[in-house]
C-alpha positions as CSV (number, residue, x, y, z in Angstrom):
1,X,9.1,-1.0,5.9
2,X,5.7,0.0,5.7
3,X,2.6,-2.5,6.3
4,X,1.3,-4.2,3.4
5,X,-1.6,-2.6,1.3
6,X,-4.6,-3.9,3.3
7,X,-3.0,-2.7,6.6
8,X,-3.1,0.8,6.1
9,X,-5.6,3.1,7.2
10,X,-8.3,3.9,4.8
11,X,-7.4,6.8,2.9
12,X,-9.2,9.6,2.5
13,X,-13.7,8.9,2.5
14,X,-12.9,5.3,3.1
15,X,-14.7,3.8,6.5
16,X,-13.0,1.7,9.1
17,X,-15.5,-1.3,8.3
18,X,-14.3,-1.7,5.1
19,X,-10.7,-2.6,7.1
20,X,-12.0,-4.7,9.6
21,X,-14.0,-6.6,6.8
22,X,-10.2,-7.0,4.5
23,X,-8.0,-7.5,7.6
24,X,-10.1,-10.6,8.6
25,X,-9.1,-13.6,6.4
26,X,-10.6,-16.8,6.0
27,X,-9.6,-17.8,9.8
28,X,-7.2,-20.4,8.9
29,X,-4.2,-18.2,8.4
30,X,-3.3,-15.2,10.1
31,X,-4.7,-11.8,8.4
32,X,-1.8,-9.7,8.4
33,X,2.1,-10.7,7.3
34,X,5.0,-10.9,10.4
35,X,7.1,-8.3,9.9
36,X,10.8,-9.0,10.5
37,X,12.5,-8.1,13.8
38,X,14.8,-5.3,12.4
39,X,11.4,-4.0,10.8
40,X,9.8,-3.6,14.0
41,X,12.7,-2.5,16.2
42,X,13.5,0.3,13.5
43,X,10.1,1.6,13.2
44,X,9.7,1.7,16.9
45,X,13.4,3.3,17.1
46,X,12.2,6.7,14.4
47,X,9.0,6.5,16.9
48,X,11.5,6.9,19.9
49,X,13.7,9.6,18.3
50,X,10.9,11.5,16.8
51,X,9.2,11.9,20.3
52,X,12.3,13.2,22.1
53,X,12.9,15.5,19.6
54,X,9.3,17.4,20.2
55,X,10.0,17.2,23.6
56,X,13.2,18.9,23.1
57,X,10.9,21.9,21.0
58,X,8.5,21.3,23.7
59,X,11.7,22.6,26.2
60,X,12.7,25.5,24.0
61,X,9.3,26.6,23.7
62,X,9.4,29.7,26.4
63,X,12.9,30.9,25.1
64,X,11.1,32.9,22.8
65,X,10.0,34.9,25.6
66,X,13.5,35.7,26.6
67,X,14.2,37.9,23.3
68,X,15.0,41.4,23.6
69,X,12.6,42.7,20.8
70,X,9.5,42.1,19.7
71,X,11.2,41.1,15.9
72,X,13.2,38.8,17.3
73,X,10.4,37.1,19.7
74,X,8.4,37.1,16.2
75,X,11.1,35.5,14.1
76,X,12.2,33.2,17.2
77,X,8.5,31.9,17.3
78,X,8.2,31.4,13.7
79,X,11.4,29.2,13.9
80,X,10.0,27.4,17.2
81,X,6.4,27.0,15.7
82,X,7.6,25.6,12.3
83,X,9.6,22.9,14.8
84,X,7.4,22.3,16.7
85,X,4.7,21.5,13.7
86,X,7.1,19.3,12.1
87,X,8.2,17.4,15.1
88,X,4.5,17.0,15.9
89,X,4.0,15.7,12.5
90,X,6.4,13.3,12.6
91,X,5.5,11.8,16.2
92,X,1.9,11.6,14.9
93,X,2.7,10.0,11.6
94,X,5.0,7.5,13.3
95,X,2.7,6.7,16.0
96,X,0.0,5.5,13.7
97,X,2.5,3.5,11.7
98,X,3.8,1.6,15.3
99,X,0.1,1.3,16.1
100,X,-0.3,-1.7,13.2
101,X,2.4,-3.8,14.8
102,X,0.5,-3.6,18.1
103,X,-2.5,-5.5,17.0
104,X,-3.0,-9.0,17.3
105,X,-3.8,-10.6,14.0
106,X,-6.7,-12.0,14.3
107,X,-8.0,-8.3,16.3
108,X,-11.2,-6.8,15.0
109,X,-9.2,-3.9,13.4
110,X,-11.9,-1.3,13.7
111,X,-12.6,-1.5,16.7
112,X,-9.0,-1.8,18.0
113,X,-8.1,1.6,16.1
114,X,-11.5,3.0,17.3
115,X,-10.0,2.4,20.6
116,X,-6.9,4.0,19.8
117,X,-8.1,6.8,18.5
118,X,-10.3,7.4,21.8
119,X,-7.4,7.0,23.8
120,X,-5.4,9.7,22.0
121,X,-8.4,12.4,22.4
122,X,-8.5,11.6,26.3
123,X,-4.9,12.3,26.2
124,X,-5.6,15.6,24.5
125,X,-8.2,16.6,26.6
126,X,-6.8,15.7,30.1
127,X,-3.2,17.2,28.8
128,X,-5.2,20.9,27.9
129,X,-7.3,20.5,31.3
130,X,-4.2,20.2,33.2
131,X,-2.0,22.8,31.5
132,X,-5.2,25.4,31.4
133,X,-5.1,24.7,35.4
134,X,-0.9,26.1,35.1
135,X,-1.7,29.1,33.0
136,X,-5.0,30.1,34.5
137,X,-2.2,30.3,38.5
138,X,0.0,32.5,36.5
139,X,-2.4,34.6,35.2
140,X,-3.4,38.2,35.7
141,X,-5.5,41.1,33.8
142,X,-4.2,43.7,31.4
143,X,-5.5,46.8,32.5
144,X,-6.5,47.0,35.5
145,X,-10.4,45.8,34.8
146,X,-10.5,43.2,33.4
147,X,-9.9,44.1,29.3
148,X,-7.6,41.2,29.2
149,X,-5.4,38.2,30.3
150,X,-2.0,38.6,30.4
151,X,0.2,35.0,31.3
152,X,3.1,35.2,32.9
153,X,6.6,34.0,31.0
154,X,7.0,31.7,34.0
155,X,3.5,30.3,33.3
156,X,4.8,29.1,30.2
157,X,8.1,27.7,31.9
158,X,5.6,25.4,33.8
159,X,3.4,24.2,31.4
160,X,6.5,23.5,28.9
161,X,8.3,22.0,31.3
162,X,5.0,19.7,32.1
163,X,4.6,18.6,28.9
164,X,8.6,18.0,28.7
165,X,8.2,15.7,30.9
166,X,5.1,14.1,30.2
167,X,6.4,13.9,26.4
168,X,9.7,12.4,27.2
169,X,8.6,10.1,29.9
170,X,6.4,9.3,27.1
171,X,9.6,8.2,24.8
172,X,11.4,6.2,28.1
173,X,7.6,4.1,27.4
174,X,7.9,3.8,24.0
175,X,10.9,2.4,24.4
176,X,9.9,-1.0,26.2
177,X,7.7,-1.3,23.3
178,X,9.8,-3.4,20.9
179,X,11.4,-5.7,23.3
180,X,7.8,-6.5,25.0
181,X,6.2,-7.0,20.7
182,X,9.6,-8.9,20.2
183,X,9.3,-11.0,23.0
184,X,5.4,-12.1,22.8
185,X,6.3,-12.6,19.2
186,X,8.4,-15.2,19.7
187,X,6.7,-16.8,22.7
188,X,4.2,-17.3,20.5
189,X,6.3,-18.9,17.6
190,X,7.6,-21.5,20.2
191,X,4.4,-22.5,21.6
Protein backbone atom coordinates (compact mmCIF):
# COMPACT_ATOMS: atom_id res chain seq x y z
CA UNK A 1 0.00 0.00 0.00
CA UNK A 2 0.80 3.35 -0.71
CA UNK A 3 0.52 6.34 2.06
CA UNK A 4 -2.61 8.02 2.31
CA UNK A 5 -3.23 11.29 0.14
CA UNK A 6 -1.68 13.94 2.43
CA UNK A 7 1.46 11.77 2.74
CA UNK A 8 2.67 11.97 -0.51
CA UNK A 9 5.18 14.24 -1.86
CA UNK A 10 3.88 17.34 -3.47
CA UNK A 11 3.44 16.66 -6.97
CA UNK A 12 4.71 18.56 -9.47
CA UNK A 13 4.95 22.98 -8.58
CA UNK A 14 3.65 22.10 -5.16
CA UNK A 15 6.17 23.39 -2.16
CA UNK A 16 7.17 21.23 0.87
CA UNK A 17 5.46 23.84 3.26
CA UNK A 18 2.30 23.22 2.02
CA UNK A 19 3.07 19.34 3.52
CA UNK A 20 4.36 20.23 6.65
CA UNK A 21 1.34 22.58 7.09
CA UNK A 22 -1.39 19.24 6.14
CA UNK A 23 0.80 16.62 7.82
CA UNK A 24 0.51 18.50 11.20
CA UNK A 25 -3.05 17.89 12.68
CA UNK A 26 -4.64 19.38 15.43
CA UNK A 27 -1.99 17.84 18.08
CA UNK A 28 -4.40 15.58 19.72
CA UNK A 29 -4.21 12.71 17.36
CA UNK A 30 -1.39 11.53 15.42
CA UNK A 31 -1.07 13.22 11.74
CA UNK A 32 -0.42 10.29 9.69
CA UNK A 33 -2.46 6.62 9.69
CA UNK A 34 -0.27 3.29 11.18
CA UNK A 35 0.27 1.29 8.45
CA UNK A 36 -0.14 -2.39 9.14
CA UNK A 37 2.90 -4.63 9.76
CA UNK A 38 2.72 -6.68 6.49
CA UNK A 39 2.48 -3.08 4.78
CA UNK A 40 5.61 -2.02 6.12
CA UNK A 41 7.69 -5.27 5.92
CA UNK A 42 6.60 -5.60 2.13
CA UNK A 43 7.39 -2.18 1.10
CA UNK A 44 10.73 -2.41 2.84
CA UNK A 45 11.13 -6.12 1.20
CA UNK A 46 10.59 -4.53 -2.91
CA UNK A 47 13.11 -1.70 -1.36
CA UNK A 48 15.58 -4.67 -0.49
CA UNK A 49 15.14 -6.59 -3.82
CA UNK A 50 15.07 -3.60 -5.94
CA UNK A 51 18.60 -2.48 -4.57
CA UNK A 52 20.32 -5.79 -5.02
CA UNK A 53 19.19 -6.00 -8.26
CA UNK A 54 21.08 -2.60 -9.43
CA UNK A 55 23.87 -3.85 -7.64
CA UNK A 56 23.78 -6.90 -9.70
CA UNK A 57 23.67 -4.29 -13.10
CA UNK A 58 26.15 -2.38 -11.14
CA UNK A 59 28.42 -5.92 -11.34
CA UNK A 60 27.80 -6.50 -15.05
CA UNK A 61 28.52 -3.18 -15.89
CA UNK A 62 32.32 -3.67 -17.30
CA UNK A 63 31.29 -6.92 -19.29
CA UNK A 64 30.48 -4.76 -21.93
CA UNK A 65 34.07 -4.13 -22.26
CA UNK A 66 34.77 -7.75 -22.78
CA UNK A 67 32.91 -7.96 -26.34
CA UNK A 68 34.74 -8.78 -29.32
CA UNK A 69 33.20 -5.99 -31.61
CA UNK A 70 32.46 -2.71 -31.37
CA UNK A 71 28.44 -3.79 -32.38
CA UNK A 72 28.23 -5.95 -29.89
CA UNK A 73 29.91 -3.56 -27.08
CA UNK A 74 27.12 -1.08 -28.54
CA UNK A 75 24.24 -3.38 -28.36
CA UNK A 76 25.61 -4.98 -24.97
CA UNK A 77 25.67 -1.31 -23.48
CA UNK A 78 22.34 -0.45 -24.64
CA UNK A 79 21.00 -3.63 -22.88
CA UNK A 80 23.16 -2.83 -19.67
CA UNK A 81 22.20 1.00 -19.75
CA UNK A 82 18.41 0.37 -20.26
CA UNK A 83 19.04 -1.97 -16.81
CA UNK A 84 20.70 -0.16 -15.25
CA UNK A 85 18.12 2.96 -15.76
CA UNK A 86 15.35 0.89 -14.72
CA UNK A 87 16.84 -0.71 -11.77
CA UNK A 88 17.89 2.86 -10.69
CA UNK A 89 14.32 3.93 -11.13
CA UNK A 90 13.03 1.48 -9.20
CA UNK A 91 15.45 1.80 -6.08
CA UNK A 92 14.84 5.56 -6.23
CA UNK A 93 11.02 5.34 -6.47
CA UNK A 94 11.02 2.77 -3.68
CA UNK A 95 13.34 4.62 -1.48
CA UNK A 96 11.13 7.63 -1.27
CA UNK A 97 8.04 5.58 -0.66
CA UNK A 98 10.08 3.66 2.58
CA UNK A 99 11.20 7.18 3.50
CA UNK A 100 7.29 8.11 4.80
CA UNK A 101 7.35 5.11 7.20
CA UNK A 102 10.48 6.51 8.72
CA UNK A 103 9.08 9.65 10.08
CA UNK A 104 7.79 10.08 13.39
CA UNK A 105 4.25 11.36 13.26
CA UNK A 106 4.32 14.25 14.84
CA UNK A 107 7.95 15.20 12.68
CA UNK A 108 7.96 18.56 10.98
CA UNK A 109 7.64 16.83 7.53
CA UNK A 110 9.58 19.42 5.61
CA UNK A 111 12.23 19.65 7.22
CA UNK A 112 12.70 15.83 7.77
CA UNK A 113 12.44 15.29 3.87
CA UNK A 114 14.67 18.41 3.46
CA UNK A 115 17.02 16.40 5.43
CA UNK A 116 16.70 13.54 3.42
CA UNK A 117 17.11 14.88 0.42
CA UNK A 118 20.53 16.56 1.59
CA UNK A 119 21.72 13.39 2.67
CA UNK A 120 21.12 11.67 -0.72
CA UNK A 121 23.17 14.58 -2.59
CA UNK A 122 26.20 14.03 -0.11
CA UNK A 123 25.91 10.46 -1.05
CA UNK A 124 26.12 11.46 -4.73
CA UNK A 125 28.80 13.65 -4.37
CA UNK A 126 31.23 11.71 -2.03
CA UNK A 127 30.26 8.43 -4.25
CA UNK A 128 31.58 10.52 -7.80
CA UNK A 129 34.55 11.99 -5.67
CA UNK A 130 35.67 8.68 -4.78
CA UNK A 131 35.12 6.75 -7.95
CA UNK A 132 36.69 9.89 -10.04
CA UNK A 133 39.84 9.20 -7.60
CA UNK A 134 39.59 5.04 -9.28
CA UNK A 135 39.33 6.21 -12.82
CA UNK A 136 41.64 9.19 -12.79
CA UNK A 137 44.76 5.82 -11.26
CA UNK A 138 43.79 3.96 -14.33
CA UNK A 139 44.03 6.53 -16.59
CA UNK A 140 46.31 7.42 -19.44
CA UNK A 141 46.29 9.82 -22.72
CA UNK A 142 45.30 8.95 -26.28
CA UNK A 143 47.89 9.99 -28.39
CA UNK A 144 50.74 10.51 -27.05
CA UNK A 145 50.17 14.49 -26.03
CA UNK A 146 47.70 14.82 -24.41
CA UNK A 147 44.54 14.87 -27.17
CA UNK A 148 42.64 12.57 -24.82
CA UNK A 149 41.91 10.27 -21.82
CA UNK A 150 41.69 6.94 -22.39
CA UNK A 151 40.47 4.55 -18.97
CA UNK A 152 41.51 1.44 -18.57
CA UNK A 153 38.83 -1.67 -18.73
CA UNK A 154 40.21 -2.51 -15.35
CA UNK A 155 39.44 1.04 -14.10
CA UNK A 156 36.04 0.27 -14.62
CA UNK A 157 36.32 -3.28 -12.89
CA UNK A 158 37.23 -1.13 -9.82
CA UNK A 159 34.92 1.48 -9.65
CA UNK A 160 32.01 -1.21 -10.44
CA UNK A 161 33.13 -3.37 -8.13
CA UNK A 162 33.18 -0.25 -5.50
CA UNK A 163 29.91 0.66 -6.05
CA UNK A 164 28.84 -3.23 -5.89
CA UNK A 165 29.78 -3.23 -2.82
CA UNK A 166 28.76 -0.02 -1.47
CA UNK A 167 25.26 -0.71 -3.24
CA UNK A 168 24.71 -4.10 -1.77
CA UNK A 169 26.15 -3.46 1.67
CA UNK A 170 23.63 -0.78 1.14
CA UNK A 171 20.70 -3.59 0.83
CA UNK A 172 22.30 -5.94 4.01
CA UNK A 173 21.24 -2.03 5.77
CA UNK A 174 18.15 -1.76 4.41
CA UNK A 175 17.38 -4.80 5.62
CA UNK A 176 17.51 -4.12 9.53
CA UNK A 177 15.11 -1.42 8.62
CA UNK A 178 11.70 -3.15 9.20
CA UNK A 179 12.48 -5.13 12.22
CA UNK A 180 14.06 -1.87 13.98
CA UNK A 181 10.32 0.41 12.48
CA UNK A 182 8.53 -2.77 13.67
CA UNK A 183 9.98 -2.92 16.89
CA UNK A 184 9.83 0.90 17.97
CA UNK A 185 6.39 0.55 16.68
CA UNK A 186 5.27 -1.59 19.06
CA UNK A 187 7.37 -0.38 21.99
CA UNK A 188 5.53 2.51 21.56
CA UNK A 189 2.02 0.87 21.50
CA UNK A 190 2.80 -0.82 24.92
CA UNK A 191 3.96 2.15 26.70
Amino acid sequence: GRPPPHEAPPAAGGDAGSIGAEAEGDGDSPSRAVEDRATVASRWRLMVLSTVSFGVVCAVIPTVGLMSTMKQRLVAFYFVGAALGFSFGAVYQRFQECTWSLIPPHAEIANAMGFCGMCKLAGVGIGNFLVGIILDRSSGTVGGHGHGTKYSLSGYWAMCAFCTVAVLSAAALCQTIPRIILTNRKETHVA
